[in-house]
C-alpha positions as a printed Julia matrix, in Angstrom:
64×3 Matrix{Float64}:
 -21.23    5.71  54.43
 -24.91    5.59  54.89
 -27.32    3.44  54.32
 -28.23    4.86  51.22
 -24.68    4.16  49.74
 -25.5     0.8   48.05
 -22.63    0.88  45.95
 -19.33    2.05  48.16
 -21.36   -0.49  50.46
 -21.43   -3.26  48.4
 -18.12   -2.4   46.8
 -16.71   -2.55  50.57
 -19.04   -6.22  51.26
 -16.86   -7.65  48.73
 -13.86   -6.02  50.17
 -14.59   -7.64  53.47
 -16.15  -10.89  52.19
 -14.25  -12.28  49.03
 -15.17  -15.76  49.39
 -19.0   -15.15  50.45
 -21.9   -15.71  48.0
 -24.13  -12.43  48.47
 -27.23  -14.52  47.48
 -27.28  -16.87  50.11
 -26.36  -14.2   52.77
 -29.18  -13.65  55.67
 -30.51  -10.24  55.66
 -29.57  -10.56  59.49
 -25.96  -11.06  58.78
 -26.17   -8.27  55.93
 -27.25   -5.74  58.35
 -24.51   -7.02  60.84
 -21.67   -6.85  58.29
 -22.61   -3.25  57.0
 -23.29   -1.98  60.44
 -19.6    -3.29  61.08
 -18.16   -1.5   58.1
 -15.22    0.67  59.2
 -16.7     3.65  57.44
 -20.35    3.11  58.03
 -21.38    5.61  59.95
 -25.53    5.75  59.62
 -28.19    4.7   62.68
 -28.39    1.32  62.87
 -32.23    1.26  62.95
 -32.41    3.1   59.43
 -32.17    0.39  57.93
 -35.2    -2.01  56.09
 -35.9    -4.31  54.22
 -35.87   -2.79  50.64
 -32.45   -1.03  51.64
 -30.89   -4.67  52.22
 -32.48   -5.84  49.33
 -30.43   -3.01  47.4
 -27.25   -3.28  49.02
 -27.36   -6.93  48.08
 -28.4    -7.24  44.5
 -25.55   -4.58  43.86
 -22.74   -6.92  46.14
 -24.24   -9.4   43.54
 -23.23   -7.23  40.49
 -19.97   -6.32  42.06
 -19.0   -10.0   42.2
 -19.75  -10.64  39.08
């Protein structure tokens, strides 16, 4: 996965994270979480703040 991969990502968040809220979630501890995805395999650094922004408003409409 890349960065650009807001869904699998956010389908794999919840995967990971069943009993986390994705709105309360630092964008800190996003980036950590995706960086530490088994199948992430993007730089890092690539990353911004629009991307987390993505990757967690669809987290939010997976756990809904």
């Amino acid at each position: 996965m890349k960065w650009t991969d807001t869904q699998d990502i956010a389908i794999a968040l919840l995967e990971m994270h069943p009993d986390i809220d994705p709105r309360y979630v630092r964008f800190t501890d996003l980036h950590a979480w995706v960086v530490a995805l088994p199948n992430f395999a993007d730089a890092p650094e690539r990353s911004n703040e629009k991307i987390l922004e993505a990757i967690q408003m669809a987290w939010m409409d997976e756990a809904d």
